[in-house]
PDB file of N, CA, C and O in Angstrom, chain B, residues numbered from 101:
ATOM      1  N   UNK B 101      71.082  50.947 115.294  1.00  0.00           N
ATOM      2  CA  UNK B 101      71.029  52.131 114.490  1.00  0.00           C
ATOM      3  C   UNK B 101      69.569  52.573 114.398  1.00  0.00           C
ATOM      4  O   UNK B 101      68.593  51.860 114.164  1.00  0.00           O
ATOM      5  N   UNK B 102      69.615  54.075 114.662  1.00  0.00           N
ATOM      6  CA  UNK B 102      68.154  54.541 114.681  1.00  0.00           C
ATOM      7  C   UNK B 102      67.594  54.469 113.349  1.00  0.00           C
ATOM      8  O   UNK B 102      68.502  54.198 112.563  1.00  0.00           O
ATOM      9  N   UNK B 103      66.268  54.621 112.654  1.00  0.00           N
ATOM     10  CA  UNK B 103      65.777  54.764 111.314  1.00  0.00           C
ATOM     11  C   UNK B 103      65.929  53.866 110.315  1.00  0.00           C
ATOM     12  O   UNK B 103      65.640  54.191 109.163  1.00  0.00           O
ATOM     13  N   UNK B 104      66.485  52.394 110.668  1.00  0.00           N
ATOM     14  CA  UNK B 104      66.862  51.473 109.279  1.00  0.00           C
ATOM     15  C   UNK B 104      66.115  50.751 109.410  1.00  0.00           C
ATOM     16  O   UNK B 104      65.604  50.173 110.370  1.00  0.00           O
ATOM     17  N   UNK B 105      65.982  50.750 108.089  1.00  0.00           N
ATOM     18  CA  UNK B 105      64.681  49.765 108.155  1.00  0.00           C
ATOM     19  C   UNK B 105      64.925  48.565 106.890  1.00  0.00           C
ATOM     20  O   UNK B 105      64.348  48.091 105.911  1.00  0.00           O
ATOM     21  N   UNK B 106      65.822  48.485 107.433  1.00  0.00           N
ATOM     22  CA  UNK B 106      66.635  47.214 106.276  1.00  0.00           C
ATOM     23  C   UNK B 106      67.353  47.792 105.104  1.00  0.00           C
ATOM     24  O   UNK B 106      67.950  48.863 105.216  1.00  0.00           O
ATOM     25  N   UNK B 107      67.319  47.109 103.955  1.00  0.00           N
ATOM     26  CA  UNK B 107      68.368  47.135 103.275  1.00  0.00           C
ATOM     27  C   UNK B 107      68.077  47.753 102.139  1.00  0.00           C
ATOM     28  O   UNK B 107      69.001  47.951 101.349  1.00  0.00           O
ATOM     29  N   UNK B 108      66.510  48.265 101.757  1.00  0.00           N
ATOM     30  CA  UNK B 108      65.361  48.648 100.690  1.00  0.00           C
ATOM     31  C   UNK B 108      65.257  47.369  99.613  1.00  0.00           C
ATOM     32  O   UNK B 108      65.524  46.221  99.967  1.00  0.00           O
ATOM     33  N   UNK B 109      64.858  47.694  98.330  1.00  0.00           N
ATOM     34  CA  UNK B 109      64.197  46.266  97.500  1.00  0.00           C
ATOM     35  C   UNK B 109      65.444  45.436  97.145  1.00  0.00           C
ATOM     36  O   UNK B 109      65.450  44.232  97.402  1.00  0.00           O
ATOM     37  N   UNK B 110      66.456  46.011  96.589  1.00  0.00           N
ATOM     38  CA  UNK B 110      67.813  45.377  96.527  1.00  0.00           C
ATOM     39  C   UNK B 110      68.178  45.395  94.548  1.00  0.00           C
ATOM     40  O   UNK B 110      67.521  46.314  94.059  1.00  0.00           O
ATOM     41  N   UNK B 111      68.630  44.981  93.954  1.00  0.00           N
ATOM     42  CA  UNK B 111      68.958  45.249  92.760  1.00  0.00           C
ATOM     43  C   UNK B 111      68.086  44.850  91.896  1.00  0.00           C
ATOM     44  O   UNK B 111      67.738  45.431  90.868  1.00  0.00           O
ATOM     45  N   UNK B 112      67.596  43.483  92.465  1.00  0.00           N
ATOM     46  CA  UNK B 112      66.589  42.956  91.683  1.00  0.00           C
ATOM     47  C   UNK B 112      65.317  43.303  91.790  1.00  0.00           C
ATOM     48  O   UNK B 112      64.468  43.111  90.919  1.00  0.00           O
ATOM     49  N   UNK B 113      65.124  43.871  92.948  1.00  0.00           N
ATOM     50  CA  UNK B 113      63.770  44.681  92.791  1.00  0.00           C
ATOM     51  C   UNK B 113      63.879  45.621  92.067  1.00  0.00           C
ATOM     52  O   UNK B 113      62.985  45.516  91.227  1.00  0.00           O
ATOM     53  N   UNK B 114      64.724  46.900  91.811  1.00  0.00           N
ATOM     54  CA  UNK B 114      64.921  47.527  90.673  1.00  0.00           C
ATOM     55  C   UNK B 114      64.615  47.459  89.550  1.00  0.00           C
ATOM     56  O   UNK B 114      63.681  47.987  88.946  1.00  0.00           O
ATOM     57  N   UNK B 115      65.526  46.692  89.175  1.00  0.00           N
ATOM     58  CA  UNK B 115      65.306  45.812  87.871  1.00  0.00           C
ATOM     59  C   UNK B 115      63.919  45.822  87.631  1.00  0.00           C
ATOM     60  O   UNK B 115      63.297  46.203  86.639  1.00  0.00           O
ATOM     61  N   UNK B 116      63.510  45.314  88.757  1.00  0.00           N
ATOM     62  CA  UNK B 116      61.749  44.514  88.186  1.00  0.00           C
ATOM     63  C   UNK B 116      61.010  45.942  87.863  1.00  0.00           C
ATOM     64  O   UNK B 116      60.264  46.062  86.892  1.00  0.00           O
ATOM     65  N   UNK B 117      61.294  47.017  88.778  1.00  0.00           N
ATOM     66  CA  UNK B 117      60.363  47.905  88.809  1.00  0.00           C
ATOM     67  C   UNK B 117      60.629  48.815  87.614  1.00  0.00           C
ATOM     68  O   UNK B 117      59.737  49.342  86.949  1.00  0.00           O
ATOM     69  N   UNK B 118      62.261  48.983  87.352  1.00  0.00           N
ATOM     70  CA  UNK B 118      62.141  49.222  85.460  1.00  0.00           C
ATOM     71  C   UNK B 118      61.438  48.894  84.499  1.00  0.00           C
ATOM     72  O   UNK B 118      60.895  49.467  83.554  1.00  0.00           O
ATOM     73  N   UNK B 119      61.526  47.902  84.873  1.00  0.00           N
ATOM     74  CA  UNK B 119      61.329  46.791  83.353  1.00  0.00           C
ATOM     75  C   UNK B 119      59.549  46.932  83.549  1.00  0.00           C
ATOM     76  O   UNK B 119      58.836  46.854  82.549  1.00  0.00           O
ATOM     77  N   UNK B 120      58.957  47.142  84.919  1.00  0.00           N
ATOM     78  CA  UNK B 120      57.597  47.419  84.888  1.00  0.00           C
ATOM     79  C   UNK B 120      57.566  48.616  84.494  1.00  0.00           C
ATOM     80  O   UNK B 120      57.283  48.449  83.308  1.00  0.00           O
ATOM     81  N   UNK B 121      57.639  49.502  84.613  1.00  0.00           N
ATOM     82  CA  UNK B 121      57.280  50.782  84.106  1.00  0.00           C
ATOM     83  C   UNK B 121      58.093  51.310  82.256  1.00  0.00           C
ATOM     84  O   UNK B 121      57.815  52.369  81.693  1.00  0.00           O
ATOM     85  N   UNK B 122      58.948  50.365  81.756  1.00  0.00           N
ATOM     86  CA  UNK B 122      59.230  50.135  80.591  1.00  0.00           C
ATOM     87  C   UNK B 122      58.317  49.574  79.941  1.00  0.00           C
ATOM     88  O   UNK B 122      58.329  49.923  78.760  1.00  0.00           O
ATOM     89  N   UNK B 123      57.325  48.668  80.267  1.00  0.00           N
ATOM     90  CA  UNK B 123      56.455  47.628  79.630  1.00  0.00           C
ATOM     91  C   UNK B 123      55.233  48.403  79.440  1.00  0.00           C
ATOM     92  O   UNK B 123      54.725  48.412  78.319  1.00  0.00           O
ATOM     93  N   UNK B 124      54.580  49.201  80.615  1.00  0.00           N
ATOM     94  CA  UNK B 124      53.323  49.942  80.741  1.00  0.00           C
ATOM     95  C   UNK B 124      53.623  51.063  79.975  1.00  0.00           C
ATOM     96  O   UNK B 124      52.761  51.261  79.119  1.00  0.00           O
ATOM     97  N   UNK B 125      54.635  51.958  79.972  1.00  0.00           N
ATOM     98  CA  UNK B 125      54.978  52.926  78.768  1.00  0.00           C
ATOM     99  C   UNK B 125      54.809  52.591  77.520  1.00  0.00           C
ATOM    100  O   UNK B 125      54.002  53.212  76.829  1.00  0.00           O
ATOM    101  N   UNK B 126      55.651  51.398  76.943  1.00  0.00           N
ATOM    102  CA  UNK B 126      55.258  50.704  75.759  1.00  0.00           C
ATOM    103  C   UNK B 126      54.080  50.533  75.138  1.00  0.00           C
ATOM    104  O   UNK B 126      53.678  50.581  73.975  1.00  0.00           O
ATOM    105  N   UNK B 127      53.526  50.275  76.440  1.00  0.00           N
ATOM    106  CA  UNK B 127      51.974  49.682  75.898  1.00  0.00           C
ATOM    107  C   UNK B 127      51.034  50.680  75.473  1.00  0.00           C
ATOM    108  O   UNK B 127      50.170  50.660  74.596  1.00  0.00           O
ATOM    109  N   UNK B 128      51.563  51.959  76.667  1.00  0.00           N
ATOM    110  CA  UNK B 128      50.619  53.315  76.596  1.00  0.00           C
ATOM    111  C   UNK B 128      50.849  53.826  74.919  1.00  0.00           C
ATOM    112  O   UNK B 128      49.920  54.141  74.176  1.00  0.00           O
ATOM    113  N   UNK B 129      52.494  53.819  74.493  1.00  0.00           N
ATOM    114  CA  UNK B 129      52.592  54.318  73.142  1.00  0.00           C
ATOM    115  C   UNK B 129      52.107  53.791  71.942  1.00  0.00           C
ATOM    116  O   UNK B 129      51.699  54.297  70.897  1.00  0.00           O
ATOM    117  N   UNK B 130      52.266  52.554  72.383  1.00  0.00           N
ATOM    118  CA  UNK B 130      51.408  51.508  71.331  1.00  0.00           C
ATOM    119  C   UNK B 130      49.638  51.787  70.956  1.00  0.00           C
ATOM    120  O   UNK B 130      49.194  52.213  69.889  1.00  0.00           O
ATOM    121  N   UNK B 131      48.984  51.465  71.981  1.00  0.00           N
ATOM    122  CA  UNK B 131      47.558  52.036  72.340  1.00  0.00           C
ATOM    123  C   UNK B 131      47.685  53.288  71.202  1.00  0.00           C
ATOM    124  O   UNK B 131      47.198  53.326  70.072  1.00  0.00           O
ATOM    125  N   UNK B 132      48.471  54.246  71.865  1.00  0.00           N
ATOM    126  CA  UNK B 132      47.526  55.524  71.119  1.00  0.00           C
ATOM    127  C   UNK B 132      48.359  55.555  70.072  1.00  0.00           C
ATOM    128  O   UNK B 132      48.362  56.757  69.805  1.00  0.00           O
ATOM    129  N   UNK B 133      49.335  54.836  69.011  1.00  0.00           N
ATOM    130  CA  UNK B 133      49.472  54.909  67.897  1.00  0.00           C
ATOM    131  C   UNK B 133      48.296  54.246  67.286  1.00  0.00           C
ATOM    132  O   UNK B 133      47.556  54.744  66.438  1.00  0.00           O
ATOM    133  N   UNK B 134      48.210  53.126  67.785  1.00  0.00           N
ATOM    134  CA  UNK B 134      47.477  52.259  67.243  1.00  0.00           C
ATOM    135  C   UNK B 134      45.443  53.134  67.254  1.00  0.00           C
ATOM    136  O   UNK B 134      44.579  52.706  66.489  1.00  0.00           O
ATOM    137  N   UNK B 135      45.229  54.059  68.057  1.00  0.00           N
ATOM    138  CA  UNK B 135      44.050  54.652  68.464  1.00  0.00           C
ATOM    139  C   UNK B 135      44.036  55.817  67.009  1.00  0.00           C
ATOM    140  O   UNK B 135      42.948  55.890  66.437  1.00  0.00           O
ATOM    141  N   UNK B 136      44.990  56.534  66.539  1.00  0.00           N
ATOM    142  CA  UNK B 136      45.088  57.496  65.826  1.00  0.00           C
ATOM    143  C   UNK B 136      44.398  57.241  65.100  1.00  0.00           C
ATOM    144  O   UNK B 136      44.493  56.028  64.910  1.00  0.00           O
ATOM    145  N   UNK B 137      43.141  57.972  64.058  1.00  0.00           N
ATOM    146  CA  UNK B 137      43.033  57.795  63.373  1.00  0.00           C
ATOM    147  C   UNK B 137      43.337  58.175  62.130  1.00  0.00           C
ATOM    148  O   UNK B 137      43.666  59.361  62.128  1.00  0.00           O
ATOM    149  N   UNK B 138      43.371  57.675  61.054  1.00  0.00           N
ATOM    150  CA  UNK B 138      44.017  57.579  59.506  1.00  0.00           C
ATOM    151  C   UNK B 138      45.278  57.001  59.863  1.00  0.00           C
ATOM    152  O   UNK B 138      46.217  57.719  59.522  1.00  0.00           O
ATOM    153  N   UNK B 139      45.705  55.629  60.606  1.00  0.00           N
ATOM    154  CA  UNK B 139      46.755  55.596  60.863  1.00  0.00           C
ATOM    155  C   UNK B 139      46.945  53.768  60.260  1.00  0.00           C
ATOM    156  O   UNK B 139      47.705  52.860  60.594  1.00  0.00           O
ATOM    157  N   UNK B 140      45.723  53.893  59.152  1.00  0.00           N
ATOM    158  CA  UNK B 140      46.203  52.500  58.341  1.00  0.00           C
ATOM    159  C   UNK B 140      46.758  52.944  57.221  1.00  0.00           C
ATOM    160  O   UNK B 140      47.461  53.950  57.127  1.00  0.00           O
ATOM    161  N   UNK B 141      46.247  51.707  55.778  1.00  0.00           N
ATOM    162  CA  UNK B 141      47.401  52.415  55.019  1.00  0.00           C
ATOM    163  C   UNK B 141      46.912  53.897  53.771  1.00  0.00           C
ATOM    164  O   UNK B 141      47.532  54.567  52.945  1.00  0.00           O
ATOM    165  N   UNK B 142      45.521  53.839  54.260  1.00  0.00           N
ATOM    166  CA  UNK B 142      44.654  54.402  52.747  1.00  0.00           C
ATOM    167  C   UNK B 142      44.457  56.047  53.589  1.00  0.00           C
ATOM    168  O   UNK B 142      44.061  56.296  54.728  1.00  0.00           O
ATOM    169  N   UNK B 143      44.979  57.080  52.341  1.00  0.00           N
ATOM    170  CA  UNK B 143      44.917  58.076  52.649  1.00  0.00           C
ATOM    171  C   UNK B 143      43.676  58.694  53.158  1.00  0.00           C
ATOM    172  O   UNK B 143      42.651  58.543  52.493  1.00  0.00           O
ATOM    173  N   UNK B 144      43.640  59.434  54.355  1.00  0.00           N
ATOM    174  CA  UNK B 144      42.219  59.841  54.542  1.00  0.00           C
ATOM    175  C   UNK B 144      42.125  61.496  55.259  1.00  0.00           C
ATOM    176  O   UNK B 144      43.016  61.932  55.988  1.00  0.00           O
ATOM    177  N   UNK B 145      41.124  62.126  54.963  1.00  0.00           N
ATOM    178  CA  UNK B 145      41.044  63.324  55.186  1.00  0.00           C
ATOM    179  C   UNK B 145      40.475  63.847  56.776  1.00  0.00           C
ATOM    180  O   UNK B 145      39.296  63.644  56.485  1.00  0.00           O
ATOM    181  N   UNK B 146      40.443  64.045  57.338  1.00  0.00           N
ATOM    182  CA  UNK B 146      40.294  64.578  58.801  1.00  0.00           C
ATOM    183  C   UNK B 146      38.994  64.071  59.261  1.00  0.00           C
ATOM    184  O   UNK B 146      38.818  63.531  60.354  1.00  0.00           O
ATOM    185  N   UNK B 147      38.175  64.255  58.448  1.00  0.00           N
ATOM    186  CA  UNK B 147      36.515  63.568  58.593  1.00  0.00           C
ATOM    187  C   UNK B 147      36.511  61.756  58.722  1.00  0.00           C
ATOM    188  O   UNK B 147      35.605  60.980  59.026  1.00  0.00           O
ATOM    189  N   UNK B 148      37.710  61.565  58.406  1.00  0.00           N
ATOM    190  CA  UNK B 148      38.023  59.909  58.434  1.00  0.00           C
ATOM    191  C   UNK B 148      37.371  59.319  57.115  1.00  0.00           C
ATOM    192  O   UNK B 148      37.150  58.113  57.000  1.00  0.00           O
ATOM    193  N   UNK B 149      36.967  60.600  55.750  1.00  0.00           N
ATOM    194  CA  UNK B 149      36.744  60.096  54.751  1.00  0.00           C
ATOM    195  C   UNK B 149      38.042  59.205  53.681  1.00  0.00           C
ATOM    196  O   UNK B 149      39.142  59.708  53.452  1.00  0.00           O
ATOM    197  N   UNK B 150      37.761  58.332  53.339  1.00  0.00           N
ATOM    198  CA  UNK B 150      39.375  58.109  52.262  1.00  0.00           C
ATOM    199  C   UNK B 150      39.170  59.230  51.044  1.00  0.00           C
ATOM    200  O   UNK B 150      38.270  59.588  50.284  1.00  0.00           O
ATOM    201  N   UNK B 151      40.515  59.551  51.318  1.00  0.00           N
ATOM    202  CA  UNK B 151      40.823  60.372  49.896  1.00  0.00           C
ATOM    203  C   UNK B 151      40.118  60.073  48.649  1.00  0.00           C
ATOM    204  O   UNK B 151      39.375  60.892  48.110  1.00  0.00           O
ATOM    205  N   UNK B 152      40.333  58.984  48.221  1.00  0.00           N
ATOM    206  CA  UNK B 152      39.577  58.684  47.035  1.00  0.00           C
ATOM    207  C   UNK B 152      38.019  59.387  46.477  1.00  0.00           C
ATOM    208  O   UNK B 152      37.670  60.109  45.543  1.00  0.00           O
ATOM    209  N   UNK B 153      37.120  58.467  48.052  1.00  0.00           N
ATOM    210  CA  UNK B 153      36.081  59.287  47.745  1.00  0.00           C
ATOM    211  C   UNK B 153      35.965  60.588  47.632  1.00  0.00           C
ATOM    212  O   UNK B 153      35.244  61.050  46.747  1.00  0.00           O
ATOM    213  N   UNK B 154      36.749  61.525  48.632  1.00  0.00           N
ATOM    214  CA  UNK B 154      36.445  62.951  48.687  1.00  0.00           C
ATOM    215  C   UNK B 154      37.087  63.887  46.568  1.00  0.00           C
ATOM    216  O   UNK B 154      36.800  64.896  45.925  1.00  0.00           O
ATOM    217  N   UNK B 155      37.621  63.173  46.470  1.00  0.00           N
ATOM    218  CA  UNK B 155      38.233  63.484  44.957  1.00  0.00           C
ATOM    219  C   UNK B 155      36.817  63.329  44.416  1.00  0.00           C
ATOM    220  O   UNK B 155      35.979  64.230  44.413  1.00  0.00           O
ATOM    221  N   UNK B 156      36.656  62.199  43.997  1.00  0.00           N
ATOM    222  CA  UNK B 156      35.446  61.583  43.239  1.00  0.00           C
ATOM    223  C   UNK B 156      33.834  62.530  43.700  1.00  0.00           C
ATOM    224  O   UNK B 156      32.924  62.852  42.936  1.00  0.00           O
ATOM    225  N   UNK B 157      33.938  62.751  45.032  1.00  0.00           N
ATOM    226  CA  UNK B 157      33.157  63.514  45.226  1.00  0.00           C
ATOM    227  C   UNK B 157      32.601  65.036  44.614  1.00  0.00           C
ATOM    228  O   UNK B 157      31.554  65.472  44.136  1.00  0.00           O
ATOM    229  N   UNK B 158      34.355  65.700  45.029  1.00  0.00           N
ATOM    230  CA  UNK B 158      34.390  67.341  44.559  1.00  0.00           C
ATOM    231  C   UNK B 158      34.144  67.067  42.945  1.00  0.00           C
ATOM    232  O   UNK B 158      33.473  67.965  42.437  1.00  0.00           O
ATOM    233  N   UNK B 159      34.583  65.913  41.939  1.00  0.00           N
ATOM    234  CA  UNK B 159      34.185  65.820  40.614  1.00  0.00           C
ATOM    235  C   UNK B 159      33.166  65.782  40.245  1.00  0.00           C
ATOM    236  O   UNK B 159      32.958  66.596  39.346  1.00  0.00           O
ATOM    237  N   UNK B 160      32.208  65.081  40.565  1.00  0.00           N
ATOM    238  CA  UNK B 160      30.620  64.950  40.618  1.00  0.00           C
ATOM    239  C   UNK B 160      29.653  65.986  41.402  1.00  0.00           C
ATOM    240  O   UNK B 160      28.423  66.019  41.438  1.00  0.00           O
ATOM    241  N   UNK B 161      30.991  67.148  42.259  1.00  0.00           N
ATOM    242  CA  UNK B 161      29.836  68.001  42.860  1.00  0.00           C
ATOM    243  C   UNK B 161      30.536  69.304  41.476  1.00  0.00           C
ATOM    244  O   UNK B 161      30.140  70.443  41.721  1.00  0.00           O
ATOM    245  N   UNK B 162      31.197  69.230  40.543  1.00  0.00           N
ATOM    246  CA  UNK B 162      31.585  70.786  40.056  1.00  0.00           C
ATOM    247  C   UNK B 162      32.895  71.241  40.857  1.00  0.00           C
ATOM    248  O   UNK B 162      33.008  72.466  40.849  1.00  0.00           O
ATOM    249  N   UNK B 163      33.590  70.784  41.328  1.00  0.00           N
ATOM    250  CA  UNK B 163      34.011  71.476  42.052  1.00  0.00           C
ATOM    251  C   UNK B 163      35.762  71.589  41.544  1.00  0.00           C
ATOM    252  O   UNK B 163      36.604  72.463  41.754  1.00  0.00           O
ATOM    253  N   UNK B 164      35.827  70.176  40.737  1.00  0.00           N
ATOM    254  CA  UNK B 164      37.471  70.145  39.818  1.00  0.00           C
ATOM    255  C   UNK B 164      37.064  69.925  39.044  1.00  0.00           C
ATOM    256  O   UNK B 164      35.887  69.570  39.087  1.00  0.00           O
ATOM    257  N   UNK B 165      37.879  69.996  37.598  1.00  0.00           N
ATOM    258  CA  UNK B 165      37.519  69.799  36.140  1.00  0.00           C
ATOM    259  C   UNK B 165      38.413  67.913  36.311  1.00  0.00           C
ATOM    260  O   UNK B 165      38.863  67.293  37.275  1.00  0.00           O
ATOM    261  N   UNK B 166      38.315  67.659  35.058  1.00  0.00           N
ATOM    262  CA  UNK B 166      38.327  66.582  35.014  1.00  0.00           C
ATOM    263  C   UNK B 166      39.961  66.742  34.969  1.00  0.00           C
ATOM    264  O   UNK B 166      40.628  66.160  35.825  1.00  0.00           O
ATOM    265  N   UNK B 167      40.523  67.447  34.075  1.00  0.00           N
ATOM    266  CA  UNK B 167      42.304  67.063  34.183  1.00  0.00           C
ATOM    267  C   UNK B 167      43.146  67.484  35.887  1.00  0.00           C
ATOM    268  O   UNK B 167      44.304  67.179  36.173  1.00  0.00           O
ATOM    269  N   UNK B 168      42.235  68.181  36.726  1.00  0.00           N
ATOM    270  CA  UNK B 168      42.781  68.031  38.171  1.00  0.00           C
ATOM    271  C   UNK B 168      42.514  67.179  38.393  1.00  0.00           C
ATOM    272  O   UNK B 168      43.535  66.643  38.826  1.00  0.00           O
ATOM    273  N   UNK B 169      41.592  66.377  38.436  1.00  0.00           N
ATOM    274  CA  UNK B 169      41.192  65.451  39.333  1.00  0.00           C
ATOM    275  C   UNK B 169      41.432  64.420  38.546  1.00  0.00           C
ATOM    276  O   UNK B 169      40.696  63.455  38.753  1.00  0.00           O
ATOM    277  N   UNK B 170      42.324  64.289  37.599  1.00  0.00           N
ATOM    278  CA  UNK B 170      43.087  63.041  37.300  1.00  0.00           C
ATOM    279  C   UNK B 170      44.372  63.170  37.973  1.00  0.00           C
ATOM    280  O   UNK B 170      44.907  62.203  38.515  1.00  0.00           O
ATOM    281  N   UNK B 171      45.042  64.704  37.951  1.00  0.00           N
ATOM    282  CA  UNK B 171      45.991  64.675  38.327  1.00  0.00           C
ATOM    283  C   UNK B 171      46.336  64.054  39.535  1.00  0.00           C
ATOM    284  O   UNK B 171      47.305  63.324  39.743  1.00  0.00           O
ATOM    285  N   UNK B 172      45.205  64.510  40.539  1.00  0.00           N
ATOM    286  CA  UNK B 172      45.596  64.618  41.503  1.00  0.00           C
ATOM    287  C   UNK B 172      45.006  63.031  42.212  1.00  0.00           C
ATOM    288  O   UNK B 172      45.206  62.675  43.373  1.00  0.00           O
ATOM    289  N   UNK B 173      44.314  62.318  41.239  1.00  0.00           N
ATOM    290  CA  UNK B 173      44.233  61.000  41.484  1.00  0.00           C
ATOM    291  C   UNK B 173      45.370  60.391  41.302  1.00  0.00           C
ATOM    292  O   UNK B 173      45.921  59.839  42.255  1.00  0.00           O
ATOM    293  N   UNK B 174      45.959  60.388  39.953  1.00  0.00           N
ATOM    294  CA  UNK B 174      47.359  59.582  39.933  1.00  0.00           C
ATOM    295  C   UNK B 174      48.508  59.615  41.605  1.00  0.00           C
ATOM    296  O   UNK B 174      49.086  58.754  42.269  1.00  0.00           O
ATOM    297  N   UNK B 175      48.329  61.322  41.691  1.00  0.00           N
ATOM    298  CA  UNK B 175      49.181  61.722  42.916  1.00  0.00           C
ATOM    299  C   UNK B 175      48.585  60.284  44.068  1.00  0.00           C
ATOM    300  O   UNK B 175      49.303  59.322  44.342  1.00  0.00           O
ATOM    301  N   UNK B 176      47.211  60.467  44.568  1.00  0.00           N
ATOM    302  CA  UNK B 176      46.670  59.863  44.888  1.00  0.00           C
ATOM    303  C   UNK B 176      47.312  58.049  45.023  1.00  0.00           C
ATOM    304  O   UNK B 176      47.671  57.349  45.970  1.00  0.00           O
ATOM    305  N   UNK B 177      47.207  57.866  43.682  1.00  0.00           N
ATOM    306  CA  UNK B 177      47.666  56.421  43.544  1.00  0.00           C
ATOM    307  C   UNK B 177      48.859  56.013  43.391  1.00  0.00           C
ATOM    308  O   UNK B 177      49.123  54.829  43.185  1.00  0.00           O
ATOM    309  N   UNK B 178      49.672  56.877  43.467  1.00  0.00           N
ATOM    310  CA  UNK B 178      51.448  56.728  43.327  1.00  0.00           C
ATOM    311  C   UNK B 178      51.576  56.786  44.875  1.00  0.00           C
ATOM    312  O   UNK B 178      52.281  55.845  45.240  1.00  0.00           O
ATOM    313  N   UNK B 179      51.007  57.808  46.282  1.00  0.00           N
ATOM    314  CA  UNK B 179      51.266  57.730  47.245  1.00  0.00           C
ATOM    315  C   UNK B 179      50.801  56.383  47.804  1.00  0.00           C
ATOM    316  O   UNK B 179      51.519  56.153  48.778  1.00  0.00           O
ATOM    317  N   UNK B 180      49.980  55.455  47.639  1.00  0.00           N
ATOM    318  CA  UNK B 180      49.311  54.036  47.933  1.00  0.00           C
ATOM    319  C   UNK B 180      49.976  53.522  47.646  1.00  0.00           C
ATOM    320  O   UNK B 180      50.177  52.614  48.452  1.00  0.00           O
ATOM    321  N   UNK B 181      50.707  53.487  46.700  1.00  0.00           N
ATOM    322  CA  UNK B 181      51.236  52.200  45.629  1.00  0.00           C
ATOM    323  C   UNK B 181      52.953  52.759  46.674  1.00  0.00           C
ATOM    324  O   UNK B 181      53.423  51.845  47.351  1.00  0.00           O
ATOM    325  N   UNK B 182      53.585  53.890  46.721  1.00  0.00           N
ATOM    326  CA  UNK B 182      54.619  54.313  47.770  1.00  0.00           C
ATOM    327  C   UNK B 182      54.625  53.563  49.168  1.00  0.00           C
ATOM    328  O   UNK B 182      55.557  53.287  49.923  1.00  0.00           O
ATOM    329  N   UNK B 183      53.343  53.343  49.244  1.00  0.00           N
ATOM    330  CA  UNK B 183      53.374  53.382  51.154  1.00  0.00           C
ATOM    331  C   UNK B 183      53.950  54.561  52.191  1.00  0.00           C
ATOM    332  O   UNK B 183      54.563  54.467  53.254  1.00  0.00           O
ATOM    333  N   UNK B 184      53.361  56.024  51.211  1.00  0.00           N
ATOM    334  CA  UNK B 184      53.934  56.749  51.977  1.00  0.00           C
ATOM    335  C   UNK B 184      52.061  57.811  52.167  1.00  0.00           C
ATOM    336  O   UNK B 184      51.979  58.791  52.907  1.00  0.00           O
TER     337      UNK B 184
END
C-alpha cells in the first residue's frame, strides 16, 4: 500500500498526549491566578495598597469625616472577617 506509514501513536499515545496538554493548561491557569494581583485575602486597591491604609489615609488627609470612615471601615472589616 502506497503512503502508510504504520499504524500512527495508537490509543495510548493519545492518552499521553491529552493528559500532556491537560497538565500544561492547568499549570498555565494556576500561574496566572496565582500571578494576579490582590488575589490574597486582604482587600486592596489597584495601586496594590490594602484598603485599610487607603481609608486611614483619606481620614488624616481631610478627605472623610470621621462617621464615613467608620462606616466604611466596619464595611471594611465585616468583608475580612466574610472572606469575601
Amino acid at each position: 500500500m502506497m503512503g502508510s506509514y504504520g499504524g500512527g501513536m495508537g490509543p495510548l499515545g493519545w492518552l499521553a498526549m491529552g493528559l500532556f496538554w491537560i497538565i500544561l493548561l492547568g499549570l498555565i491557569v494556576w500561574l496566572v491566578i496565582r500571578l494576579i494581583p490582590g488575589s490574597n485575602d486582604r482587600p486592596t486597591c489597584p495601586s496594590g495598597e490594602p484598603a485599610m491604609e487607603v481609608l486611614d489615609r483619606r481620614l488624616t488627609g481631610g478627605e472623610l469625616d470621621v462617621q464615613t470612615w467608620q462606616a466604611q471601615r466596619s464595611a471594611l472589616v465585616a468583608a475580612q472577617r466574610d472572606g469575601t
